[in-house]
C-alpha positions, 0 to 999 in steps of 0.5 A: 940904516937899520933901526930907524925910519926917516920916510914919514908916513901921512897919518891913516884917515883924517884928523880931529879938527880943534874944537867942535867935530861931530865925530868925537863922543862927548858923553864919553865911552857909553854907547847909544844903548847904555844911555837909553837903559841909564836915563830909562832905569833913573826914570823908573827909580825917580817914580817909584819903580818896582824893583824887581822889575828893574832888575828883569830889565838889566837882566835882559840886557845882560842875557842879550850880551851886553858886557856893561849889563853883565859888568852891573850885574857882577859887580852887584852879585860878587862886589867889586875887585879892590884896588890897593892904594895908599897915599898922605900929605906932603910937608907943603900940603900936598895931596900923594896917592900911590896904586900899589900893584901886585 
């Protein structure tokens, strides 16, 4: 019997349960971290903050290591990598997009 399995193993820890379970993150995959800088940094732009005081503020997050303050600053520094796509209306009206991968 070789290539095949028959034994089943019992899944590795517990399971989700079905609706509400306090280990799923519901504010999807930012951390706790990256939260606090969000709401603080809209916080600071809502009341007129100065701007190179927020940009020293992602700076020090990202000179302590945090990739989604580094992954902010590169995008601001060297844009954005593009991502190829095409795409148009089929003849019922719907909506096709195609990822061109090169």
């Amino acid at each position: 019997m070789t290539g095949s399995c028959s034994a089943k193993t019992a899944p590795k820890g517990r399971p989700f349960q079905k609706g509400d379970d306090p280990r799923r993150n519901k504010q999807g995959a930012r951390s706790k971290e990256a939260q606090s800088f969000a709401e603080r940094f809209a916080n600071a732009l809502a009341s007129g903050g100065d701007p190179k005081a927020l940009a020293a503020l992602l700076w020090e997050k990202a000179l302590k290591g945090q990739p989604w303050a580094v992954e902010i600053l590169l995008d601001r520094l060297i844009g954005k990598v593009s991502q190829p796509v095409s795409g148009g209306l089929t003849v019922d009206g719907h909506l096709t997009i195609e990822v061109i991968k090169t």
